[in-house]
C-alpha positions as CSV (number, residue, x, y, z in Angstrom):
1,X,22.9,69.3,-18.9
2,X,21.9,72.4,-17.0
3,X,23.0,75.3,-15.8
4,X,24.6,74.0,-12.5
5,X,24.8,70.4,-11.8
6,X,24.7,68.8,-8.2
7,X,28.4,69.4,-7.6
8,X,28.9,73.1,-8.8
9,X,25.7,74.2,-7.3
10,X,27.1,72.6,-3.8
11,X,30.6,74.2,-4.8
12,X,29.0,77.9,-5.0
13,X,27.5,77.6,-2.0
14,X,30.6,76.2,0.1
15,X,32.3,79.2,-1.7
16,X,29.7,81.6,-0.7
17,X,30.2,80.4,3.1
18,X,33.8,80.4,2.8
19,X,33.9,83.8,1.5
20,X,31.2,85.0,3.7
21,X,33.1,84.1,7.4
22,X,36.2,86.2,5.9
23,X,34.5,89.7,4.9
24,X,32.0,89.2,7.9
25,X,35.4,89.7,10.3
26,X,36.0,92.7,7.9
27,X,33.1,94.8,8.2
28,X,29.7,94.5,10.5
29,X,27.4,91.6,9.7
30,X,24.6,94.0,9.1
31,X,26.6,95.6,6.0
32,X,27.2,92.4,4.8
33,X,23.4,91.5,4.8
34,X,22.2,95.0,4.0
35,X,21.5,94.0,0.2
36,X,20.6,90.2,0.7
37,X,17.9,88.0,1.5
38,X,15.9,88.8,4.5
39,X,16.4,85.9,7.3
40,X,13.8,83.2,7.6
41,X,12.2,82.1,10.5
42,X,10.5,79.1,11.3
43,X,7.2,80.1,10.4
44,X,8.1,80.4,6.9
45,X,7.7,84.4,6.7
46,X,11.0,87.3,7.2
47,X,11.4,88.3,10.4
48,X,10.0,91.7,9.5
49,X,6.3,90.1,9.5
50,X,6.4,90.5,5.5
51,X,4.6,87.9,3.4
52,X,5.7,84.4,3.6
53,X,8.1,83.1,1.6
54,X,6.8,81.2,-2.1
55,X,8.1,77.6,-0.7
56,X,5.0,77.6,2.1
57,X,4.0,74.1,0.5
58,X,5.4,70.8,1.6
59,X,6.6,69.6,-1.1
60,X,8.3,73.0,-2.4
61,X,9.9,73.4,1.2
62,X,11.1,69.5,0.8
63,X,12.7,70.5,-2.4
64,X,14.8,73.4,-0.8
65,X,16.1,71.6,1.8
66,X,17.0,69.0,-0.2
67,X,19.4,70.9,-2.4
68,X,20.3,74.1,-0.6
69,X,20.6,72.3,2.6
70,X,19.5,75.1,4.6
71,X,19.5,73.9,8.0
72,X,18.1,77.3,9.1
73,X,21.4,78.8,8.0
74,X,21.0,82.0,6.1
75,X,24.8,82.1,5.4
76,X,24.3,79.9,2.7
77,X,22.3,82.3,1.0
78,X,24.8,84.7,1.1
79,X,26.3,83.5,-2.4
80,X,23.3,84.1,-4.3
81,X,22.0,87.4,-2.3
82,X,25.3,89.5,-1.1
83,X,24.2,92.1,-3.4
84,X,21.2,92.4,-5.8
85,X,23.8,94.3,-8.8
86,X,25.4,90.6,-9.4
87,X,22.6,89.4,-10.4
88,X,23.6,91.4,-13.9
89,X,26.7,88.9,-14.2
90,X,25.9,85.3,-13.1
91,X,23.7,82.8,-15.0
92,X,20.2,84.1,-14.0
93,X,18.0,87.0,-15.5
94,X,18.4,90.5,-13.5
95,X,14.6,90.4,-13.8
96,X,13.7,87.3,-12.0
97,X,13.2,86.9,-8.2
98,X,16.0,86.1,-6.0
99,X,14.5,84.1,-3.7
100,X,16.0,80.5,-3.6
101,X,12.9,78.7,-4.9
102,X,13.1,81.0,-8.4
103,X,17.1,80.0,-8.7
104,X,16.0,76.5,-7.9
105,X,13.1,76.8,-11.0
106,X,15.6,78.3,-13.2
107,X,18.3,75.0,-12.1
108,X,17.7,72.0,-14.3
109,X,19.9,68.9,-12.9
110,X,20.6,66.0,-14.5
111,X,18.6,63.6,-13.1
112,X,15.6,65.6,-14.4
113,X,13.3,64.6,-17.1
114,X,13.3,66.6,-19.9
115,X,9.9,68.1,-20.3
116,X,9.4,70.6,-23.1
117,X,7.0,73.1,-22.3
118,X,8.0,75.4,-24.8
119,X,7.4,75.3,-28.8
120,X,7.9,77.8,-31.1
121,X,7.8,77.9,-35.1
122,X,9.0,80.7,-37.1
123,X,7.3,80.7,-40.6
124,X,5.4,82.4,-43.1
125,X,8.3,85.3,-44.2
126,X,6.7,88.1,-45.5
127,X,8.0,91.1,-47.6
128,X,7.3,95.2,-46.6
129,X,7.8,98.1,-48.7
130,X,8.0,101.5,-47.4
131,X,9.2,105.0,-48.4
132,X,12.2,103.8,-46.7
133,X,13.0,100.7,-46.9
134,X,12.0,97.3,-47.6
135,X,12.6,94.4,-45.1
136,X,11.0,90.8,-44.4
137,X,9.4,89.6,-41.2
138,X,8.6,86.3,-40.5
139,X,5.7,84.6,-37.9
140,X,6.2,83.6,-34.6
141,X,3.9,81.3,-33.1
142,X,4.9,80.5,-29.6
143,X,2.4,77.0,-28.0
144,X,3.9,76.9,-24.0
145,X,2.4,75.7,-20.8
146,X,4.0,77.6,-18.9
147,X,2.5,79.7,-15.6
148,X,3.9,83.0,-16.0
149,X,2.6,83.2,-19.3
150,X,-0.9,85.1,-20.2
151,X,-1.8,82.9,-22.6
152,X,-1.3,79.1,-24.1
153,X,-0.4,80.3,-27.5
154,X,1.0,84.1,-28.7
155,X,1.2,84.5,-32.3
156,X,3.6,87.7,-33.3
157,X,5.4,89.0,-36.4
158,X,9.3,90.1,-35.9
159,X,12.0,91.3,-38.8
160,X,16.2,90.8,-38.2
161,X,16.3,93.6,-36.1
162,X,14.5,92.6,-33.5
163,X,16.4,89.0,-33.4
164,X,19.2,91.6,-33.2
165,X,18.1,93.8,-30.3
166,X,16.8,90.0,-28.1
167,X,20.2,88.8,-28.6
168,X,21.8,92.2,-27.3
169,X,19.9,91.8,-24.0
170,X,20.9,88.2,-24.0
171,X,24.2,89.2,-23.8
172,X,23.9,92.4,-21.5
173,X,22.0,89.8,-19.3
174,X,24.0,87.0,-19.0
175,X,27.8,87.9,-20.2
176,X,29.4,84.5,-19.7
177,X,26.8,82.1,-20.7
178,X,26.9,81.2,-24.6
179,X,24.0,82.8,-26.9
180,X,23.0,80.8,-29.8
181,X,24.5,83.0,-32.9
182,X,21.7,84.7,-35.3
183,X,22.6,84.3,-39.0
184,X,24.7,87.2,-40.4
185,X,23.2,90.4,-41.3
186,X,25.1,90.8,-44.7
187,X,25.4,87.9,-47.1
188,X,28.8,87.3,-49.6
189,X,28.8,89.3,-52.8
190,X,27.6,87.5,-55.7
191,X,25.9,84.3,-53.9
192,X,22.5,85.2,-53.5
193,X,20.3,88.4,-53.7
194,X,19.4,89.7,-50.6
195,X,15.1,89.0,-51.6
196,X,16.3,85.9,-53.1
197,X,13.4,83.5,-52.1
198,X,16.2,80.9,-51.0
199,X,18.5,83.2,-48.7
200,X,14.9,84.3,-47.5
201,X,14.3,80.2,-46.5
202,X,18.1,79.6,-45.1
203,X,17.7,82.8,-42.8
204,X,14.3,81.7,-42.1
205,X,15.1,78.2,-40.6
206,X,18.1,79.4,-39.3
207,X,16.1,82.0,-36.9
208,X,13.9,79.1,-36.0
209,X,16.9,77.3,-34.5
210,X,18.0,80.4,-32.7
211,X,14.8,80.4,-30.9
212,X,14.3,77.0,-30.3
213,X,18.2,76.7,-29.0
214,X,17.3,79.7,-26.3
215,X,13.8,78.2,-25.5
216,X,15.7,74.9,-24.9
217,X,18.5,76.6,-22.8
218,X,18.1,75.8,-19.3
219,X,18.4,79.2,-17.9
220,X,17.8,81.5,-21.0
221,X,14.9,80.1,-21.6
222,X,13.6,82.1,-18.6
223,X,14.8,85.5,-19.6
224,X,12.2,88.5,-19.2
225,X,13.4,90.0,-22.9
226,X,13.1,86.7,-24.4
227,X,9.8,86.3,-23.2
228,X,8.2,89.7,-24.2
229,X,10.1,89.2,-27.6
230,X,7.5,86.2,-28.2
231,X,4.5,87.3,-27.1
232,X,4.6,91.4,-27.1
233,X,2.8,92.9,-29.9
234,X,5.1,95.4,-32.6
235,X,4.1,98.8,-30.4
236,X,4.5,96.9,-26.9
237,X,8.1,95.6,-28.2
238,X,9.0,99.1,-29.8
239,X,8.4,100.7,-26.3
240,X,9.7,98.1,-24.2
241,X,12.9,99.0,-26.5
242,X,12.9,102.2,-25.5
243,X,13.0,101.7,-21.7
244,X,16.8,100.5,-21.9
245,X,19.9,102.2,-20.6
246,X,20.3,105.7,-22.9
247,X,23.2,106.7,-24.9
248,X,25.6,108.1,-22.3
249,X,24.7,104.9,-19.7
250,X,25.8,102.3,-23.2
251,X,28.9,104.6,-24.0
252,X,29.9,104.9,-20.5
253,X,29.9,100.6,-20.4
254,X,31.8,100.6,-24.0
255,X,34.5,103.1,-22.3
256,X,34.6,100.7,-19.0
257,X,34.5,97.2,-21.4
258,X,37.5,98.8,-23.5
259,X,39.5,99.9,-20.5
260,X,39.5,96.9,-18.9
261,X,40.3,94.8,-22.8
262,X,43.2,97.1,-23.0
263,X,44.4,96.3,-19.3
264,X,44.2,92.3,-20.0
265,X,44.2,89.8,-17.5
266,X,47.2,89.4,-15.6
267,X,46.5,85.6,-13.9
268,X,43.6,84.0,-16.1
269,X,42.5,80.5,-14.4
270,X,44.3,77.6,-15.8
271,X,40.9,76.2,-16.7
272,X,40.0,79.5,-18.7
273,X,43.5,79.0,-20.5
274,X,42.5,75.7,-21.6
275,X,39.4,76.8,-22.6
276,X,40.6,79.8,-24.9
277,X,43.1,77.2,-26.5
278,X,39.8,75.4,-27.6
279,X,38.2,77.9,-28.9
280,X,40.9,79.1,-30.7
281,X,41.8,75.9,-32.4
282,X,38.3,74.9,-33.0
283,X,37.7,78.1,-35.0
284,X,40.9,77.0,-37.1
285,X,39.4,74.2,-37.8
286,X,35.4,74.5,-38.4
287,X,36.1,77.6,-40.6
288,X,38.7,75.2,-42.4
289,X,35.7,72.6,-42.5
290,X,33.1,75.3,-43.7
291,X,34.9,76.8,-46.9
292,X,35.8,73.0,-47.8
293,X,32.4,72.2,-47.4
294,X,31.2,75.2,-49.9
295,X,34.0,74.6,-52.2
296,X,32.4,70.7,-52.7
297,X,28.8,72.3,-52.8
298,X,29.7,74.5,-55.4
299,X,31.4,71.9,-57.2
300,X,28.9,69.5,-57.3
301,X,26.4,72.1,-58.5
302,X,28.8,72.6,-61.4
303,X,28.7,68.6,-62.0
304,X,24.9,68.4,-62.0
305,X,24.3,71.4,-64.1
306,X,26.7,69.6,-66.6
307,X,25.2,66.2,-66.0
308,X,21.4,67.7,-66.7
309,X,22.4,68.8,-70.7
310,X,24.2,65.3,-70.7
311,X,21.2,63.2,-70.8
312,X,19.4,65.2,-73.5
313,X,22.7,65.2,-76.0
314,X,22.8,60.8,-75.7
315,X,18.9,61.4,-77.1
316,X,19.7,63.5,-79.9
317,X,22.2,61.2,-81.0
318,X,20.4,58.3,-80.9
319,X,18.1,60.5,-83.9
320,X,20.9,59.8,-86.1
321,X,22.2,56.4,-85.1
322,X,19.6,53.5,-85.8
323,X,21.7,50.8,-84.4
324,X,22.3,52.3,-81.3
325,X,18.7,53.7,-81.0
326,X,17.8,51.3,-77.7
327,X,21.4,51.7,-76.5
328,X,22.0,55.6,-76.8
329,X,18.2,55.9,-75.1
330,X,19.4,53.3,-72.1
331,X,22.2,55.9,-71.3
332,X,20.5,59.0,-71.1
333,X,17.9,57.5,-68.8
334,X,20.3,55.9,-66.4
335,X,22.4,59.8,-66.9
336,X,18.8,60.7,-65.7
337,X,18.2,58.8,-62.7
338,X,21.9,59.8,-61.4
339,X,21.0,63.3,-62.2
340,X,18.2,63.4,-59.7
341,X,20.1,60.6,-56.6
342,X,23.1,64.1,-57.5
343,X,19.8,66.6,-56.9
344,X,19.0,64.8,-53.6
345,X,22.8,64.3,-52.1
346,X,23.3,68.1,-52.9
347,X,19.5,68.7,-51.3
348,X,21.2,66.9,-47.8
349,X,24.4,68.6,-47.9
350,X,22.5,71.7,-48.3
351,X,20.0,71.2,-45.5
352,X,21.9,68.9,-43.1
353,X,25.6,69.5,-43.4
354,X,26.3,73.1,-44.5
355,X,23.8,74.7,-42.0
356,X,25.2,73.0,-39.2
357,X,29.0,73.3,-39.8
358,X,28.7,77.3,-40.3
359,X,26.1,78.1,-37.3
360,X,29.7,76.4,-35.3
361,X,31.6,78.9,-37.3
362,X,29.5,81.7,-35.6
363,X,29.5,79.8,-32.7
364,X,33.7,80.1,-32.4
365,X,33.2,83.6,-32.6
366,X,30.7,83.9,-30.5
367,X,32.7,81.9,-27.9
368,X,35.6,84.4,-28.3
369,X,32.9,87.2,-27.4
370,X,32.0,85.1,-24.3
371,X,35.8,84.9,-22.9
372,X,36.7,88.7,-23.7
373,X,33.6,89.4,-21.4
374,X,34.6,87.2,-18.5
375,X,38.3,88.6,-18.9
376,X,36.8,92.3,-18.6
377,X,35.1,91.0,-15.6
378,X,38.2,90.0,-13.8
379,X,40.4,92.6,-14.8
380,X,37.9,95.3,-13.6
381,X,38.5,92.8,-9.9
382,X,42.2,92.6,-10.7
383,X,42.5,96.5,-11.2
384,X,40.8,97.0,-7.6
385,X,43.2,95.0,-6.4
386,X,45.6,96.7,-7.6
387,X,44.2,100.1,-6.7
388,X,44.3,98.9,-2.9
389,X,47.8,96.9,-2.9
390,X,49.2,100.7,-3.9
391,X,46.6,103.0,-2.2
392,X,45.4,104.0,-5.1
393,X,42.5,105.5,-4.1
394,X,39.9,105.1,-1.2
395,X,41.0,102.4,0.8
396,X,38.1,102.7,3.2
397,X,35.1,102.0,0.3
398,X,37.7,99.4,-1.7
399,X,37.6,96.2,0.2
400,X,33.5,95.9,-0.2
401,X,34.0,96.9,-3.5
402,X,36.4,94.3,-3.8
403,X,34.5,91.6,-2.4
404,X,31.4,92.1,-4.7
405,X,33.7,92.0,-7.4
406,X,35.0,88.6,-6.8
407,X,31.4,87.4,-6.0
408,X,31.0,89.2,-9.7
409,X,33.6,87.0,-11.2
410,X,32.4,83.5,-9.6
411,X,29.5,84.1,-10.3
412,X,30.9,84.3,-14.5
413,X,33.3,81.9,-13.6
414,X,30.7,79.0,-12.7
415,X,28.0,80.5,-15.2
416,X,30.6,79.5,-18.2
417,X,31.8,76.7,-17.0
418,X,28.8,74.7,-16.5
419,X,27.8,76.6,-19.7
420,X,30.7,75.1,-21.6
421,X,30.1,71.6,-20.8
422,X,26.7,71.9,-22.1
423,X,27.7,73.6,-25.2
424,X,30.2,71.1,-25.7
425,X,28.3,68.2,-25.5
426,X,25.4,69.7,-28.3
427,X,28.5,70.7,-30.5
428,X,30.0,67.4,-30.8
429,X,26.4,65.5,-30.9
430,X,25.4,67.9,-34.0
431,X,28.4,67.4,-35.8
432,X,28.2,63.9,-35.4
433,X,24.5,63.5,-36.6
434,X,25.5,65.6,-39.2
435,X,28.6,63.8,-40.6
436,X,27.1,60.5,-40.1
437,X,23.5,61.7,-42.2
438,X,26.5,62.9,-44.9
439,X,28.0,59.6,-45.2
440,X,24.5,58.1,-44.8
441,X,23.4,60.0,-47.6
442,X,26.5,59.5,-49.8
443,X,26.5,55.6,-49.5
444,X,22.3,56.0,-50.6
445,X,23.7,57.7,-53.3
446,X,26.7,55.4,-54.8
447,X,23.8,52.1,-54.6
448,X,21.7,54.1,-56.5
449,X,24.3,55.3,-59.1
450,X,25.7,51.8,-58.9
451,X,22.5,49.6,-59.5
452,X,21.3,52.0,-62.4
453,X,24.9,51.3,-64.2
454,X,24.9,47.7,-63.7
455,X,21.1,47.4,-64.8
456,X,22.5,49.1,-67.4
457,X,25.1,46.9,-68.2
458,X,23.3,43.8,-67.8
459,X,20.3,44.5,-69.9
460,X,23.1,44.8,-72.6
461,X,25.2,42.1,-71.9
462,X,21.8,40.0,-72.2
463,X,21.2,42.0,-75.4
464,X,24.7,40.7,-77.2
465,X,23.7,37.1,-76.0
466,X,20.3,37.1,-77.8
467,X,22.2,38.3,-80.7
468,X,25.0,36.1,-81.0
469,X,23.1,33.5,-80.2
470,X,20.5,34.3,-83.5
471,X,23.6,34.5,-85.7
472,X,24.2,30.7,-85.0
473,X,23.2,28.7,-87.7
């Protein structure tokens, strides 16, 4: 599903025109375009003789017509260019274009095929000791055919912090679309050592399924950051790092994000309602689902380890017992072959069913994270509002700041909705694949158990036959 099907793209734009014809009888038409998209004329080029416009081809100029329905009307632009600062808060990257064609490139509809032209692999986790500290990075090979790369193939090394610092900008990017969640930084007391080479493997394939989930994302997949991230070398990334907003611009946002959490929302979209009840009782129950789920890992680790010293004691029995030699030697190796069919069931809940149930437990949080930054969005629009219904403060500058707010919050609005859906629909198709591989795996399991036992049983049933039948006269 992408970004914005058919029907929400053609909703945002009869919006846009809607809201466009009221603030152009508030204010001159020239302020209203002063940050947008220059016109088009026929020739293709802006009617200040600049270069022509990136759709000159037939085929590209086809395409626009055919979903932005342009007619020659530049008001229907006005959504996506009223001001260049929303760009921070709707579903595309500050650091694209904002000509049509580049939205249209970022768009993926439905009726699209769905050609991967992006591959990444994160392997080969290796260990670093310094003076300092000691960390692991892991190796990112990146295979893409994609134009606006330099090259077919990148190949770069990366530790957690800089998954940390590409999901930050992620966020700062696109507020109200829905990250994929990194695994956590700190693991529980007393499960595994942080170096452990098993915590090393889980994080390991769990970072390759945060990229792939963003390189499959229909508009994140086309973020500046997240491009650099695969292809810049460790001093590029370092100083492209350093070129963010400083300390007081990031403390001045924190104060601003806070205000406006502490102010609430005061008339949150029914929609939005429903959504937060979702989120909230999925969390319930996915975290309820994730400490079962460890609770019957950890118990069927306890039964194996058992199971693995109950084979050898039926062997050493079977020393001292000569009538029961064949018979004590039959059971340890069917306790055998049920010890290894336990070693593979635990090896699939481990790998199929664990992973996927507690990346949804991050999700839910992550999901919360997503709606507190929408609501801060619409209460910074409700508290202008406010500011002008009581004269508050300069009612001369507050109704254009009011309108780019509410272009501010549409734009979040339709970003998480069509966002949601799509998140939705992967949710409920990994947690099916995953239950059904479970049960899958279980019923594999009990036929295996089951025809050892009754090979078992057979062989000995056949055994007392044999002899009863010798002690016939």
């Amino acid at each position: 599903m992408g970004t914005l099907g058919g029907a929400g793209l053609a909703a945002v734009v009869a919006a846009g025109r809607a809201r466009t014809l009221r603030m152009e009888s508030e204010r001159p038409a020239s302020q209203a375009r002063s940050s947008g998209l220059p016109a088009r004329g026929a020739d293709g080029e802006s009617p200040g003789g600049g270069a022509p416009f990136p759709d000159s081809s037939g085929s590209s100029a086809l395409l626009q017509a055919e979903v932005l329905d342009l007619d020659e009307d530049e008001d229907d632009l006005e959504v996506f260019s009223k001001d260049a600062s929303l760009m921070d808060m709707n579903s595309f990257s500050p650091m694209m274009p904002t000509s049509p064609l580049s939205m249209i490139n970022q768009i993926k509809f439905e009726d699209e095929p769905d050609l991967k032209d992006l591959f990444i692999t994160v392997d080969e986790p290796e260990s670093h000791v310094t003076t300092i500290e000691t960390f692991i990075t892991y190796r990112i090979i990146t295979k893409t055919s994609r134009g606006e790369f330099d090259s077919s193939e990148f190949e770069v090394r990366r530790r957690y912090q800089d998954f940390l610092w590409l999901k930050g900008k992620l966020e700062e990017a696109h507020p109200t679309l829905i990250i994929p969640p990194l695994p956590e930084k700190f693991i529980v007391k007393g499960m595994v050592e942080r170096f452990n080479d098993d915590f090393i493997e889980t994080r390991r394939k769990a970072l390759h399924k945060f990229l792939n989930r963003i390189a499959d994302h229909p508009t994140l997949t086309f973020n500046e950051d997240f491009k650099i991230f695969l292809t810049a070398q460790a001093w590029e990334l370092s100083s492209h790092k350093k070129q963010g907003p400083g300390l007081l611009s990031r403390m001045g946002q924190t104060v601003r994000a806070v205000a406006s959490s502490m102010r609430g929302v005061k008339n949150r979209p029914e929609e939005f309602m429903e959504m937060n009840n979702f989120i909230e009782l999925f969390s319930q129950k996915i975290n309820l689902i994730d400490k079962i789920s460890q609770r019957i890992y950890k118990e069927e680790r306890d039964y194996f380890d058992e199971m693995k010293e109950y084979g050898p004691i039926h062997i050493l029995w079977s020393a001292s017992e000569e009538d029961l030699v064949d018979t004590l030697k039959d059971v340890a190796s069917c306790i055998d072959r049920c010890c290894k069919a336990t070693e593979r069931r635990m090896s699939g809940l481990s790998e199929a069913l664990l992973p996927v149930v507690h990346e949804y437990v991050l999700y839910s949080e992550m999901l919360m994270g997503v709606m507190k930054r929408r609501d801060q969005i619409q209460a910074e629009l409700d508290s202008k509002v406010e500011a002008l219904t009581y004269k508050k403060a300069d009612t001369d500058l507050l109704p254009e700041e009011i309108g780019k707010l509410e272009d501010k919050v549409e734009c979040a609005n339709n970003a998480l909705k069509a966002d949601w859906e799509r998140w939705k629909q992967n949710m409920q198709n990994d947690i099916k694949l995953a239950f059904t591989d479970m049960a899958e795996e279980n019923i594999h399991y009990y036929e295996q158990c089951l025809a050892t036992w009754e090979s078992f049983l057979t062989s000995q049933t056949n055994l007392h036959l044999e002899e009863a039948s010798e002690d016939k006269p």
